[in-house]
N, C-alpha and C positions, 0 to 999 in steps of 0.2 A: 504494500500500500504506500504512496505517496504521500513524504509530509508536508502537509500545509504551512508554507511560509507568509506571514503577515505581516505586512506594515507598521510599523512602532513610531508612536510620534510620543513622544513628551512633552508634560507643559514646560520646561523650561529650556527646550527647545526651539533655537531661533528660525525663521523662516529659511535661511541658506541653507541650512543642517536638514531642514525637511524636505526641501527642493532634492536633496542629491541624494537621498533616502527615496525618494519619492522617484526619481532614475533611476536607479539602481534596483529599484525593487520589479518597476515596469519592464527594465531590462531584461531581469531573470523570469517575466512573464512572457517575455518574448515580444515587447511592444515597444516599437523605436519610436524617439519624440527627437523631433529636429528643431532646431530653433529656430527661433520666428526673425522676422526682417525686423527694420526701425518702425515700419509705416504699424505695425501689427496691435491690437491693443487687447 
């Protein structure tokens, strides 16, 4: 059986630190995020 790996946020966890958690987790999901242009909002 496969173990479920979940996303961990803490509250005293800054926004950068969740961002790259937040990658890295979509990554091992198999979901690539590209980054957006200047114009993007």
């Amino acid at each position: 059986m496969k173990k479920i790996k979940l996303l961990v946020v803490k509250p005293n966890d800054n926004r950068k630190t969740i961002y790259k958690n937040l990658i890295k987790y979509l990554e091992q999901q198999g979901i690539r995020i590209l980054k957006g242009g200047e114009n993007e909002k």
